[in-house]
C-alpha positions in Angstrom: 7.4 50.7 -17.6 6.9 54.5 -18.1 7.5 55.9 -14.3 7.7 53.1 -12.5 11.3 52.3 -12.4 12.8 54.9 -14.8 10.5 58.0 -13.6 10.6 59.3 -17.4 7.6 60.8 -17.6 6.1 61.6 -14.0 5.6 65.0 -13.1 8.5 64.9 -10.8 10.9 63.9 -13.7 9.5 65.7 -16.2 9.8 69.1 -13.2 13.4 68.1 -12.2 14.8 67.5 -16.4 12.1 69.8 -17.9 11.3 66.8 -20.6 14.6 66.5 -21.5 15.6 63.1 -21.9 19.1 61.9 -21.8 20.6 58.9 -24.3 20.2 56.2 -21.9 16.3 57.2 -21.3 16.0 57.4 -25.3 17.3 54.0 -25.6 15.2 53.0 -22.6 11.9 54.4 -24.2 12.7 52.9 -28.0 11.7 49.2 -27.3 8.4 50.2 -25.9 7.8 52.6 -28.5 8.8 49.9 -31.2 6.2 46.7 -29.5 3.5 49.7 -29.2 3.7 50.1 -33.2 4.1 46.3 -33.8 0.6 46.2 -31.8 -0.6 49.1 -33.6 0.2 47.6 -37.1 -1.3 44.2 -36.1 -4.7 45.1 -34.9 -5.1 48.0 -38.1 -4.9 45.0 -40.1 -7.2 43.4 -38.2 -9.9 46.5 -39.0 -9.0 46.9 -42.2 -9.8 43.2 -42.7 -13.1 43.6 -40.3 -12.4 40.7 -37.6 -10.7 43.4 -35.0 -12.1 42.8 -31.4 -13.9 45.8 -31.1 -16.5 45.0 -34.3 -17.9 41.8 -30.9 -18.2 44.7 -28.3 -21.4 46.4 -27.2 -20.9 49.9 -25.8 -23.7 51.8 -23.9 -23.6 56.0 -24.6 -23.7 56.0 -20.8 -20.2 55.0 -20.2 -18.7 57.6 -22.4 -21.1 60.1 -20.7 -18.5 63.1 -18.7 -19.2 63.3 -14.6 -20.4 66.0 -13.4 -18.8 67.9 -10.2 -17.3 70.6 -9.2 -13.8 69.9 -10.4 -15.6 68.4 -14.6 -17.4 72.2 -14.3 -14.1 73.9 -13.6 -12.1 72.1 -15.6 -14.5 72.3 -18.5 -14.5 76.0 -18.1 -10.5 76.4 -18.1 -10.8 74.4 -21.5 -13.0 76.1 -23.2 -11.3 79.1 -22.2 -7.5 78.5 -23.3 -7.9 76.1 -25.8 -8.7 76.4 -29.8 -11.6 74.6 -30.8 -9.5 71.9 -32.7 -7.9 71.0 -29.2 -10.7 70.9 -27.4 -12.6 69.1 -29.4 -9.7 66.7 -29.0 -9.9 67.1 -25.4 -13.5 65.5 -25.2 -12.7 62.8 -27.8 -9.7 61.3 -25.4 -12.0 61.1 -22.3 -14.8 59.3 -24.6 -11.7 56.8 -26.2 -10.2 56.6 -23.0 -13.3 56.0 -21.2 -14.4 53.1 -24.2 -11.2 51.2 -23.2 -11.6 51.5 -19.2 -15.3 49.8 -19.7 -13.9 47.3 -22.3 -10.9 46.4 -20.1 -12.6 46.8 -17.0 -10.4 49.4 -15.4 -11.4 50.9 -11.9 -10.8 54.7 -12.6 -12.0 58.0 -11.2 -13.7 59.6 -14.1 -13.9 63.1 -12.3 -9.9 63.4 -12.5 -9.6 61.9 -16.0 -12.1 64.4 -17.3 -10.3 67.1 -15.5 -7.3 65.4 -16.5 -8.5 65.1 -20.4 -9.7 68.5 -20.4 -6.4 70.4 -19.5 -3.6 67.7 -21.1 -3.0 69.7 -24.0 -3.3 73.5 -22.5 0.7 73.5 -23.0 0.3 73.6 -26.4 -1.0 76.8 -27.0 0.7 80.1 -26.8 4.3 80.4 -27.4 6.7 77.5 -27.3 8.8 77.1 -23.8 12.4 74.8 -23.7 11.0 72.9 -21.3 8.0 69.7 -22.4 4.5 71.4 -22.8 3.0 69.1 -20.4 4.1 71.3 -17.5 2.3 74.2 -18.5 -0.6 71.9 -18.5 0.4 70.4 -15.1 0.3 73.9 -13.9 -2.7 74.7 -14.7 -4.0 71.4 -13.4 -2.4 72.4 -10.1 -4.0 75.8 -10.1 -7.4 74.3 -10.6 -6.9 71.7 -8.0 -6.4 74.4 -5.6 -9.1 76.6 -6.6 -11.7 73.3 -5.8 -9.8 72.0 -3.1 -8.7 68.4 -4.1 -6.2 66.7 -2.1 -2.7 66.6 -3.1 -3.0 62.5 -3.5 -5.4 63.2 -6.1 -3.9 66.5 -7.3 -0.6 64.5 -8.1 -2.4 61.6 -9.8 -3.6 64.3 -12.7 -0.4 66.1 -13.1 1.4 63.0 -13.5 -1.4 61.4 -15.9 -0.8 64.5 -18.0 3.1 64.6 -18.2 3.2 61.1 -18.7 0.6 60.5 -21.3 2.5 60.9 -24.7 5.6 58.4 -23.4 5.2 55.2 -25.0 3.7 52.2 -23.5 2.0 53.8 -20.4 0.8 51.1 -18.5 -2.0 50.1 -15.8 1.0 50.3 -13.4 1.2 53.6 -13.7 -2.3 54.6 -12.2 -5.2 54.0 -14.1 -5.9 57.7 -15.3 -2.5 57.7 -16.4 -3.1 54.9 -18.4 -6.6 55.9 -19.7 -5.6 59.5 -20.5 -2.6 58.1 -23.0 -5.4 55.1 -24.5 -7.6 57.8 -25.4 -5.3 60.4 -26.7 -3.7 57.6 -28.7 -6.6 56.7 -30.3 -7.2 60.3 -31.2 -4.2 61.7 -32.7 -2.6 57.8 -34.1 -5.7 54.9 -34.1 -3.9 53.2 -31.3 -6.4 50.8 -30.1 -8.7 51.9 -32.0 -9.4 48.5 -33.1 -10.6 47.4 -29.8 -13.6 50.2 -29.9 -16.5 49.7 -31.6 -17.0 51.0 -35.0 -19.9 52.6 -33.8 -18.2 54.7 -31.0 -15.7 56.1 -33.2 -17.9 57.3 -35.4 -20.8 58.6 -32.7 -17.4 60.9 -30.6 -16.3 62.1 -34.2 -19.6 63.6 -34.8 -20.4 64.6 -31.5 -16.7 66.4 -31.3 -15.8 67.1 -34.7 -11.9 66.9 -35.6 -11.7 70.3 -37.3 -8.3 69.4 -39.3 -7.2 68.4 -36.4 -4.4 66.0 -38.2 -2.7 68.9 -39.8 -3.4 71.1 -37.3 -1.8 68.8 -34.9 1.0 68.0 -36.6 1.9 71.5 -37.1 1.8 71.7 -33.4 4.0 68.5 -32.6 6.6 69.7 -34.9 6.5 73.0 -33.1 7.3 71.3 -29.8 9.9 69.0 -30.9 11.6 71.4 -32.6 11.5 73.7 -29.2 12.7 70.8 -26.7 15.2 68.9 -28.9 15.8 66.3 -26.6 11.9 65.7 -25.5 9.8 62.9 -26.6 7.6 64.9 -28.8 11.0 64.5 -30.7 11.7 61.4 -30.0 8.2 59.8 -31.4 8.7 62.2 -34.4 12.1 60.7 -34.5 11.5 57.4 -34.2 8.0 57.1 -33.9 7.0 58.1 -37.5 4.4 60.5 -35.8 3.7 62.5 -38.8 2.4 58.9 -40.7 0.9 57.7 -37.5 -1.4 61.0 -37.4 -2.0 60.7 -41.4 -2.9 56.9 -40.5 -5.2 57.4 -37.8 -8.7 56.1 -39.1 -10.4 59.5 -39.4 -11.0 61.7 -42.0 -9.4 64.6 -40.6 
C-alpha cells in the first residue's frame, strides 16, 4: 500500500526524491494501478447497465456540506486566490465526491483538514512547471497556512501527506483516512473512479453546483505539462501506463 511500506508517495518521500520514482517503485506501483482500472472497468459497466451500487444509496445534501472554521475560511481564501476557476471548481467537487464515499463507506474523517486539504491539492499546478512533483508546491502552501492558523504539526502532516499522496494508485484506508478520501474524490472527478458507488443524483447536484468549465481538456493539458516536466513522476507513470488521457475522456461528465 501507497506509503505504508514503500513511502512512495508521503510527503517525506515525495521531499527526499522530489517525485521521482525509481524502476523498482514503478514496478511496485503498476499492479495497483492495473487492479484499480480492472475495478474501474467493472463497476462503469455496472452504470452503464444501471444496477451499480450507488443507484440503492440515499445521500443527504448535508453530508457533502464543507465545515466551517478557521482553517475551511483560510483555506478557501488561498484557493480562490491561486487557482483558475476550472481548478477550483475541481477543488470543491473532490471534497463533495470524497465526502459521498466517507458517508457511504462509513469512514471516520476530519472534514476541516480534508477541505483544507481539497482546497490546496492542486495549487502546484499553476504557474510554471518545477522538476520536482507539483504536489510540493501544494504541500507548501498547505504548510504555510497551517502555520498562519496554528494547527499542530500531527495534523499539519496528515494534509501534506494526503496531498502528495493522492494521485498514486490505490491509496488506501491505511494510509489515513483524508489521504484516502482526498484521492476517492479527486478520482471520481478527473477519471469516474467510484463513481458508480455515488448516487446518480450527487453527481449531477456537485456538477451543477461546481461547474466543470472544460475541465477534461483543460486538465489534460495540465497533466501532460507535468509529466513531461518530471519524467520519472507518476503523473508520467499513469499517463504511461495508466491511459490517463482516456480515463479523463471516460469520466461520466460532459466536460
Amino acid at each position: 500500500m501507497p506509503g505504508t511500506k514503500t513511502g512512495v508517495g508521503t510527503h517525506a518521500w515525495t521531499s527526499r526524491t522530489g517525485g521521482h520514482l525509481t524502476r523498482a517503485e514503478t514496478r511496485s506501483l503498476l499492479p495497483r494501478l492495473a487492479k484499480v482500472h480492472a475495478v474501474n472497468v467493472v463497476g462503469r459497466l455496472a452504470m452503464l447497465a444501471h444496477v451499480n451500487s450507488g443507484r440503492r444509496v440515499l445521500l443527504t445534501p448535508a453530508a457533502l456540506t464543507p465545515p466551517s472554521s478557521v482553517l475551511t475560511r483560510a483555506a478557501e481564501e488561498q484557493a480562490h486566490q491561486r487557482l483558475t476557476p476550472m481548478l477550483l471548481g475541481h477543488s470543491y467537487r473532490t471534497y463533495a465526491f470524497g465526502m459521498a464515499i466517507g458517508t457511504i463507506e462509513g469512514v471516520d474523517v476530519d472534514t476541516e483538514l480534508l477541505f483544507a486539504a481539497a482546497m490546496l491539492h492542486d495549487v502546484g499546478l499553476t504557474g510554471q512547471r518545477q522538476s520536482s512533483d507539483f504536489t510540493l508546491a501544494s504541500a507548501r502552501a498547505a504548510r504555510d497556512l497551517a502555520e498562519n492558523v496554528g494547527l499542530s504539526s500531527t495534523a499539519t502532516e496528515i494534509m501534506r501527506t494526503a496531498i502528495t499522496m493522492h494521485h498514486s494508485p490505490g491509496v488506501t484506508l491505511a494510509d489515513g483516512a483524508v489521504a484516502y478520501l482526498l484521492s476517492g474524490g479527486a478520482g471520481v472527478d478527473v477519471a469516474g473512479l467510484k463513481s458508480w458507488q455515488l448516487p446518480p443524483d450527487v453527481l449531477t447536484t456537485v456538477v451543477r453546483d461546481w461547474p466543470r468549465l472544460g475541465f477534461k481538456r483543460g486538465f489534460a493539458e495540465l497533466w501532460r505539462a507535468e509529466a513531461d516536466a518530471v519524467p520519472a513522476g507518476r503523473a508520467r507513470l499513469l499517463r504511461r501506463y495508466g491511459a490517463f488521457d482516456l480515463a479523463v475522456k471516460l469520466a461520466p461528465f460532459g466536460d
